[in-house]
C-alpha positions as CSV (number, residue, x, y, z in Angstrom):
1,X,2.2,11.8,20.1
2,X,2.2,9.6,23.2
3,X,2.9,5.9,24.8
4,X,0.3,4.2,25.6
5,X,0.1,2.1,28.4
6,X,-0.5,-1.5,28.4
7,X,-4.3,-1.4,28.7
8,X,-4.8,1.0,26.0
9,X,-2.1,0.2,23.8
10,X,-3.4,-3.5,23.8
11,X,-7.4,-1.7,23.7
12,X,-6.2,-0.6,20.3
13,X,-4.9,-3.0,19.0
14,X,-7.8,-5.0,19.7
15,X,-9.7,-1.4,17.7
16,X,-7.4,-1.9,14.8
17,X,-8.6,-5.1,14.2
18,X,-11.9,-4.7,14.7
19,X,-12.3,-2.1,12.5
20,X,-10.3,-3.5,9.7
21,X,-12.3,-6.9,9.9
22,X,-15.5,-5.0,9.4
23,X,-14.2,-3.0,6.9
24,X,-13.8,-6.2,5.3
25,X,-16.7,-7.7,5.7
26,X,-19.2,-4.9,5.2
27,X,-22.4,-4.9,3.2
28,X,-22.3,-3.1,0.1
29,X,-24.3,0.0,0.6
30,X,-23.4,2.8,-1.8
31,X,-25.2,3.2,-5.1
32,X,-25.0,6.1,-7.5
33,X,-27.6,7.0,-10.2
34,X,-26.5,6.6,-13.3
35,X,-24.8,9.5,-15.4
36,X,-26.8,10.6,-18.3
37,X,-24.1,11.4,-20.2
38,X,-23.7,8.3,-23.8
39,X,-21.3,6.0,-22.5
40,X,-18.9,5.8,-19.2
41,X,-15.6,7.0,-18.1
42,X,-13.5,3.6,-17.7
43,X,-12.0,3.4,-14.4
44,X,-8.9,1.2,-13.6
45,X,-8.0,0.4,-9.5
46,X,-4.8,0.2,-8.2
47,X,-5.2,-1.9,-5.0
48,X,-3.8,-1.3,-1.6
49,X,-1.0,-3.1,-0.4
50,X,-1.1,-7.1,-0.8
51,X,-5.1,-6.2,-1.5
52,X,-4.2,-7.6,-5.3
53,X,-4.4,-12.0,-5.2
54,X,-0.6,-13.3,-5.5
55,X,0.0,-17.2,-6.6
56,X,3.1,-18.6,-5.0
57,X,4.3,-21.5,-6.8
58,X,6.8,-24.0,-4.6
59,X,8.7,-26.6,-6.8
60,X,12.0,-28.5,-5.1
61,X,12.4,-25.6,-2.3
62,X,15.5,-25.6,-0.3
63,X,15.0,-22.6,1.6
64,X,13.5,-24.7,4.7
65,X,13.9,-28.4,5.4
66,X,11.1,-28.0,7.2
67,X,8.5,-26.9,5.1
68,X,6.6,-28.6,2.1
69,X,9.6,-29.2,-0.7
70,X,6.1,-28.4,-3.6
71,X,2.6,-27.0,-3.7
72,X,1.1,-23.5,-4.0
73,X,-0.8,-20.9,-1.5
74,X,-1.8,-17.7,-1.9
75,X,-1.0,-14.4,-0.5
76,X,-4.1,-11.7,0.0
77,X,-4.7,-9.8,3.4
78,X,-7.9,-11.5,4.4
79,X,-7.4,-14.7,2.8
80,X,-7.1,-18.2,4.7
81,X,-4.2,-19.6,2.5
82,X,-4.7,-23.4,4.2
83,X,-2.5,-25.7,5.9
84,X,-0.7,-27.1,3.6
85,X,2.5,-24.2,5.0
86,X,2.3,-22.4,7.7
87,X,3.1,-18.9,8.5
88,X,6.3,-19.6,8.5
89,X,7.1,-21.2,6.1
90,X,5.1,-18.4,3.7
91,X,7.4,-16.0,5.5
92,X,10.4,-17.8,4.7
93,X,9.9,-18.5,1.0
94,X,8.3,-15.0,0.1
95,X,11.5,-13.4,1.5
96,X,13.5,-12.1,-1.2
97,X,17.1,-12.7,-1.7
98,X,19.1,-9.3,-1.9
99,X,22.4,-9.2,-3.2
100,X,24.6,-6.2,-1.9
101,X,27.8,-6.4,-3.2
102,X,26.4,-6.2,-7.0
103,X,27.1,-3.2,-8.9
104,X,23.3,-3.8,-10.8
105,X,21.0,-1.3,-10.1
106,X,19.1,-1.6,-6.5
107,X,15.9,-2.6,-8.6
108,X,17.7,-6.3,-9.9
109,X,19.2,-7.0,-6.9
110,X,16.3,-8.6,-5.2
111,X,15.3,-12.1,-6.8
112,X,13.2,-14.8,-5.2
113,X,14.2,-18.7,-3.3
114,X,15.1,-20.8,-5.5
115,X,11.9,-23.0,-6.3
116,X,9.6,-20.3,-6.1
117,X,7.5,-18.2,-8.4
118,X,4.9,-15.7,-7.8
119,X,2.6,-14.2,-10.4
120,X,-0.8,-12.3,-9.9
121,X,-3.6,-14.1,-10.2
122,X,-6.8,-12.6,-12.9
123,X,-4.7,-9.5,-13.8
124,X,-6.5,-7.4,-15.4
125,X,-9.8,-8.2,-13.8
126,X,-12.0,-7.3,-10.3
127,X,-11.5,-11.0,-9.6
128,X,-8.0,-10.1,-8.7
129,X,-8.7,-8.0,-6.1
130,X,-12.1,-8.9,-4.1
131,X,-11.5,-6.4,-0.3
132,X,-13.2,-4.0,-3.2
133,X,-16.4,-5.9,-3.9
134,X,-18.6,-3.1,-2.7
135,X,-17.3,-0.3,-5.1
136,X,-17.4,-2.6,-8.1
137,X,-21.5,-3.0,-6.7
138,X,-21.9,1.0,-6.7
139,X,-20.1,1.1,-10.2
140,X,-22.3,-1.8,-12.0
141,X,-25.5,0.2,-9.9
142,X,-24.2,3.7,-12.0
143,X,-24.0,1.4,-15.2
144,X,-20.8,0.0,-15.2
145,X,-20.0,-3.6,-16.4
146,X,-17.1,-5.5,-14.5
147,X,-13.8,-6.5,-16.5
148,X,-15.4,-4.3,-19.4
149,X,-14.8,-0.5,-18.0
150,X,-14.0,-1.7,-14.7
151,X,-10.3,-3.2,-14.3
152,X,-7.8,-3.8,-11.8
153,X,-3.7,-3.1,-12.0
154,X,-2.4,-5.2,-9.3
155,X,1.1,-5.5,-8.4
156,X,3.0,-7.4,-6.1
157,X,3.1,-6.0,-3.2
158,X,6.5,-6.8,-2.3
159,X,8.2,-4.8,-5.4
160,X,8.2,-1.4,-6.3
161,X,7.1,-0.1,-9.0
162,X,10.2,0.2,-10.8
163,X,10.5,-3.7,-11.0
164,X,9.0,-6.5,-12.3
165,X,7.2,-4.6,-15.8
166,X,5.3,-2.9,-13.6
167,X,4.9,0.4,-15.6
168,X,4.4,-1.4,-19.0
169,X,2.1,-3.8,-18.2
170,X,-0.1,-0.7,-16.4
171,X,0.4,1.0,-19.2
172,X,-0.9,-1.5,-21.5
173,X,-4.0,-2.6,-19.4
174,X,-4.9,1.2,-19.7
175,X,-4.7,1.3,-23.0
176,X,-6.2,-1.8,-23.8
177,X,-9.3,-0.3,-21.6
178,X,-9.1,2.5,-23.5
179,X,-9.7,1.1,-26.7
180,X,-12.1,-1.6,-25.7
181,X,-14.4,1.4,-24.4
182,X,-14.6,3.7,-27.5
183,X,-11.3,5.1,-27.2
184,X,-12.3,6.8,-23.8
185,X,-9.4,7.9,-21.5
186,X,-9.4,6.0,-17.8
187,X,-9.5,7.2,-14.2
188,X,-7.3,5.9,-12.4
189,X,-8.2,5.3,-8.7
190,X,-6.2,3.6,-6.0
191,X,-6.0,3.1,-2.4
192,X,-3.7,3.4,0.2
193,X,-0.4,1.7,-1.4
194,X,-1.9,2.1,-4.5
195,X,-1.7,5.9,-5.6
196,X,2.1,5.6,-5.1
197,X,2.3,3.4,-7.9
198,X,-0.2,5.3,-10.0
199,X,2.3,8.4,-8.9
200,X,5.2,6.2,-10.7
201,X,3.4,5.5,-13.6
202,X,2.1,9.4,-14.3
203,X,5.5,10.7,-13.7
204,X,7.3,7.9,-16.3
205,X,4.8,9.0,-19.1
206,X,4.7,11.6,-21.8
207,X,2.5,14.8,-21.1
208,X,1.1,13.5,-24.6
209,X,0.2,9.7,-23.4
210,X,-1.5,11.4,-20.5
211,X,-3.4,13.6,-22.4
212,X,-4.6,10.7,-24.7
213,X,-5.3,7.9,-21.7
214,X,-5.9,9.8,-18.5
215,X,-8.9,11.0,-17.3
216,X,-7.7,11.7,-13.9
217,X,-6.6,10.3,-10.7
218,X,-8.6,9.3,-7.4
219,X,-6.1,8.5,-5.0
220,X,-7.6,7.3,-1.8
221,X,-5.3,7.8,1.6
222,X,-3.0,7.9,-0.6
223,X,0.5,6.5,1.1
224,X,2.7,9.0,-1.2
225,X,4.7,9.6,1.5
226,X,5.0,6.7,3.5
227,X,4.1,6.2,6.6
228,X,5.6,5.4,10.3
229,X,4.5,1.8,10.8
230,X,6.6,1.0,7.9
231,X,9.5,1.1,10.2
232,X,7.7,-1.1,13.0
233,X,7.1,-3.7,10.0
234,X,11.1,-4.1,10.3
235,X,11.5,-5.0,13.8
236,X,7.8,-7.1,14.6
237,X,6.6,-8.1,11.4
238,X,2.9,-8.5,10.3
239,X,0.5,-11.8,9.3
240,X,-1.0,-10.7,6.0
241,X,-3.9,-12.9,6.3
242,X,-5.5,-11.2,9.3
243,X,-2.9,-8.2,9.3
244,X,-2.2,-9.7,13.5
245,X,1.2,-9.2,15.4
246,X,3.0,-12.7,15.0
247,X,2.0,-14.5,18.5
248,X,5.6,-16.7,18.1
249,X,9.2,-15.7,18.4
250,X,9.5,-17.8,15.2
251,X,6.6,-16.2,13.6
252,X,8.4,-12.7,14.9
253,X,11.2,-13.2,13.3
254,X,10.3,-14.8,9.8
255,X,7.8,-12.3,9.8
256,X,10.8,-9.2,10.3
257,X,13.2,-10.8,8.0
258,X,10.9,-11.2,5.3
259,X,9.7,-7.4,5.3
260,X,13.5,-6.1,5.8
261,X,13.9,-8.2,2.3
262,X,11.0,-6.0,0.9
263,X,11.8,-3.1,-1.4
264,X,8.2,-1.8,-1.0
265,X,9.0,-2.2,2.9
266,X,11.0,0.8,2.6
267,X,8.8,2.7,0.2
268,X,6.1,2.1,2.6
269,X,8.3,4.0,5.6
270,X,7.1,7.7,6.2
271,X,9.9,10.0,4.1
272,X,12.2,12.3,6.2
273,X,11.9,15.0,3.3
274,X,8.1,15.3,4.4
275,X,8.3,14.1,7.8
276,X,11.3,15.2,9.0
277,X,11.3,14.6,13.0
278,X,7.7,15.4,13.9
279,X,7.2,11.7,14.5
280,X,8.8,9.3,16.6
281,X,8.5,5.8,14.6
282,X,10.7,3.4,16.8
283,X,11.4,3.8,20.7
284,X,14.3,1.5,21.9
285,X,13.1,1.2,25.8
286,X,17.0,-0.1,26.7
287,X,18.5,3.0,26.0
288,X,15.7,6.0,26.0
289,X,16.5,6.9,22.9
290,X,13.9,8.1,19.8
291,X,14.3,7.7,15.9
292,X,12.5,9.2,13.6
293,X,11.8,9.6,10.1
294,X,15.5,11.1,9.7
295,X,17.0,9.2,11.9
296,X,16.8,6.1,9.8
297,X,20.2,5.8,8.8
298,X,21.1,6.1,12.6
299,X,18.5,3.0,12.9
300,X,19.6,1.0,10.8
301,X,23.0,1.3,12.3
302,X,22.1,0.3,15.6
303,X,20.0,-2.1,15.0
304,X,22.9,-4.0,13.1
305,X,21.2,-4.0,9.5
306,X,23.3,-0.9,8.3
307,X,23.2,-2.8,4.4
308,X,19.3,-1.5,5.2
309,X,20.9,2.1,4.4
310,X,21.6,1.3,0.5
311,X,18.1,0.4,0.3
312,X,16.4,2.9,2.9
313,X,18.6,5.5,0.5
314,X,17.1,4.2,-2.7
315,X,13.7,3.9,-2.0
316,X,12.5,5.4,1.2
317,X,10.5,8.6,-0.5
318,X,11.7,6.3,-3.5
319,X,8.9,7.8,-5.6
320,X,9.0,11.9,-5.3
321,X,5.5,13.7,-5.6
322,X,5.9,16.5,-3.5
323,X,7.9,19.1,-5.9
324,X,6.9,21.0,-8.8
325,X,9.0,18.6,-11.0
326,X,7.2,15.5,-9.7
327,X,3.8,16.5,-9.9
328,X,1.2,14.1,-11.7
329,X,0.0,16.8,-13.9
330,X,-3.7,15.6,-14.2
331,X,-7.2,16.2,-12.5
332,X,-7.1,15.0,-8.8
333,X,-9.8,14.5,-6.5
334,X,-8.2,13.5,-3.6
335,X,-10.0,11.5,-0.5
336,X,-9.0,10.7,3.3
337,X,-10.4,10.0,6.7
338,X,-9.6,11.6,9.9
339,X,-9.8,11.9,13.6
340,X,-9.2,8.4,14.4
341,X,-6.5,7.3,17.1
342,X,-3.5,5.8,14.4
343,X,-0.6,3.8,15.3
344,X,2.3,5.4,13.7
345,X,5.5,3.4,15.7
346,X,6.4,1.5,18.6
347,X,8.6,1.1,22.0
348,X,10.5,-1.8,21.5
349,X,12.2,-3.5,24.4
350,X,15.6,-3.0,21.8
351,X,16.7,-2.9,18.9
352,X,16.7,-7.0,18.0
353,X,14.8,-7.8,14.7
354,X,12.3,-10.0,15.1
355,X,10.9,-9.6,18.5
356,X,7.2,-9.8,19.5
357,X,4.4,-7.3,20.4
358,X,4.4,-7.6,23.7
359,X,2.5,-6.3,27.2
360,X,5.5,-3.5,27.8
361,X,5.3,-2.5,24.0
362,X,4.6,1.1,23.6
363,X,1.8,2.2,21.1
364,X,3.1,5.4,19.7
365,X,-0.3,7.7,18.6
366,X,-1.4,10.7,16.2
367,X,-4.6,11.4,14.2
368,X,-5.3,9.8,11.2
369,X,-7.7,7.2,9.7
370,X,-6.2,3.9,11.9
371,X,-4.2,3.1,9.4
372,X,-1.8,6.1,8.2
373,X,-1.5,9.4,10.1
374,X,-2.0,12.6,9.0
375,X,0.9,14.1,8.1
376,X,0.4,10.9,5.2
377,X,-3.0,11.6,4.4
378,X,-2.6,15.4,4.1
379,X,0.9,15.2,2.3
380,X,-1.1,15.5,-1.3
381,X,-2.1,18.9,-0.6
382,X,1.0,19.8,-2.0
383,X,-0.8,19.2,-5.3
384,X,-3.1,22.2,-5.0
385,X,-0.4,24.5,-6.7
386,X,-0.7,22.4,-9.8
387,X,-1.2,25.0,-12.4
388,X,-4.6,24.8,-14.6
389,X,-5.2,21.0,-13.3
390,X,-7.9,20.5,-11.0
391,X,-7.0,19.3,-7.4
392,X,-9.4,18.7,-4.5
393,X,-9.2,16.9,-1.1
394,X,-12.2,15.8,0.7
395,X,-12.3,14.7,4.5
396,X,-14.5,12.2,6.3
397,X,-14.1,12.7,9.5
398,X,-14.4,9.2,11.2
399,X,-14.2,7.1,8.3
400,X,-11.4,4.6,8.5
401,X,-8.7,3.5,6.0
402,X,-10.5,0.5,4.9
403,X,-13.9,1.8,5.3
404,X,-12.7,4.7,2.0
405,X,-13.3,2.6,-0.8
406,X,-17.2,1.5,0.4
407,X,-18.1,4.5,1.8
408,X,-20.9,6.1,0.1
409,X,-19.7,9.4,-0.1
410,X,-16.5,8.4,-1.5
411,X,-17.8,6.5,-4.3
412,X,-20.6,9.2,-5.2
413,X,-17.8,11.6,-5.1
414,X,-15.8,8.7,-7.7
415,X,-18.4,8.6,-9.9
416,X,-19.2,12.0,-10.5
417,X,-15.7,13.3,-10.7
418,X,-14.7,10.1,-13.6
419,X,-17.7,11.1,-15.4
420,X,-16.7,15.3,-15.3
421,X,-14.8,17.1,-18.4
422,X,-11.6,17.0,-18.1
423,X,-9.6,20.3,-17.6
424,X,-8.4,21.9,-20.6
425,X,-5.0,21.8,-20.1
């Protein structure tokens, strides 16, 4: 791992963006012949993170003077959400409220502003969730109909996955597809954020439900164990819609403060149990010194958030897959990219929340996909001592994070494997 310079560092950021804007906008180009077999294995997607259509609904907000008191917007990466408020103003009222004197459990402390309400828009359906147009084109090419054996879990990206009925409303789409295709177990696939909350839902179900409903899992770059730009996300902030560096101090700092107020921040942060300090995630340039994954506590502290430690404690590594007792106990067929420059933390001029990405910012490097390095993306090996349940992990080289789900490799790979017996377990 290095610091880059401020010509490269800003050279790749300029990369990042490139690449993850023609990941987005790339033709459809995978097709699969279809399996022989009578009838198809359902699959249902989890989507990456904020990849799944949120509503927000603003009625008599308080929360800014400034910003429209009613109306609605939406939150998706790659979606213009219009003028009617700004960047800022989204920041401000999808910032959660967290209340740390409660005794509740850490999942019910977090609540929303006052006025506002955000609900997923077309659950259930590919509508809710369009970055993965191209795979739902290779599965109707192999036979598959959309919304029929093709569905989509989305979540809100802010929560994890202990919150907001996430596990029984997965459940009960899964089942639901299940019956509605000949009472036909589901593959469950997701990306990126995705697989960790597929990981939650296979280790809160019986060995018997699994056995009935699961097929198997595809998880692809799977962010099981976080990853080290989940800590940057603390300090700069991100724009969803175009996934650019805020270019104002206020943007900065609504940006910070609205991802520090994030549980799924924190689940999203690379785990000290897997990365221990092989990665440096934040640099503070006043003072020389390093943190890494297990320094967070030590972060936290000096950056003068040290309430962050109650929630780095509950839910950074916040969902265990890693140990014999945690693992998903199905058929995985694993999938990442590889030997790509990735951003995995930054050199910050100190430890202030809310500060811009600037000239003298550092660019701190490993391999990976350009999106999550590779001590992420190769974490899930750890799966390959599952007893009599398959497990597999392919490669392609040079394929990026957001290229995965329309690469047609990937999705040949996807069909096949949904459509193969299932291990007798």
């Amino acid at each position: 791992m290095r610091g880059l310079g401020e010509p490269r560092g800003r050279r790749l950021a300029a990369l990042i963006a490139v690449l993850v804007l023609v990941a987005a906008m790339a033709p459809g180009s995978a097709l699969a012949k279809k399996p022989t077999s009578p009838g198809l294995t359902p699959i249902v997607l989890f989507p990456a993170w904020h990849f799944t259509r949120l509503e927000v609904t603003v009625k008599n907000q308080r929360t800014d003077a400034a910003c429209p008191s009613s109306g609605t917007f939406e939150d998706l990466v790659f979606l213009d959400p219009g003028p009617t408020f700004s960047q800022v103003c989204r920041d401000e009222l999808l910032t959660l409220r967290y209340d740390a004197k409660t005794h509740k459990p850490m999942r019910l402390r977090f609540s929303e502003q006052p006025g506002v309400t955000v609900s997923i828009a077309d659950y259930g359906r590919t509508e809710s969730a369009p970055f993965y147009e191209d795979m739902y084109k290779a599965l109707e090419a192999a036979g598959y109909t959309r919304n029929v054996n093709i569905r989509v879990a989305g979540y809100d990206a802010r929560l994890t996955p202990d919150m907001a009925g996430f596990l029984h409303r997965s459940k009960r789409l899964i089942e639901e597809t299940y019956r509605q295709n000949g009472d036909r177990p589901v593959h469950v696939v997701g990306h990126s954020n995705g697989p960790i909350y597929i990981q939650y839902l296979l280790t809160h179900t019986s060995a018997a439900w699994k056995a009935k409903y699961i097929h198997g899992f595809t998880p692809l770059a799977g962010n099981f164990p976080g990853q080290g730009l989940g800590y940057a996300l603390m300090f700069v902030g991100v724009n969803i819609p175009d996934l650019s560096f805020p270019a104002t101090p206020a943007n900065a700092m609504s940006s910070a403060r609205m991802f520090l107020s994030h549980p799924s921040t924190f689940i999203t942060a690379s785990d000290p149990r897997i990365f221990g300090d092989k990665e440096v995630v934040i640099r503070d340039q006043s003072t020389g010194k390093d943190y890494t994954p297990e320094d967070y506590p030590a972060l936290f502290e000096d950056a003068g958030i040290p309430w962050a430690i109650q929630i780095g404690d509950a839910y950074i590594g916040g969902v265990p897959f890693a140990d014999p007792a945690h693992f998903p106990n199905v058929d995985v067929y694993a999938e990442k990219g590889s030997g790509l420059e990735t951003l995995v933390g930054l050199g910050l001029a100190d430890l202030t929340i809310g500060q811009q990405v600037i000239g003298t910012t550092e660019f701190l490097t490993r391999d990976g996909d350009i999106n999550q390095e590779d001590l992420t993306n190769d974490a899930v090996g750890a799966w390959a001592a599952m007893t009599c349940w398959h497990f597999s992990l392919t490669d392609s080289p040079g394929v990026n994070h957001f290229e995965l789900p329309s690469n047609a490799g990937v999705l040949a790979r996807l069909i096949a494997n949904a459509n193969a017996p299932r291990s007798n377990c």
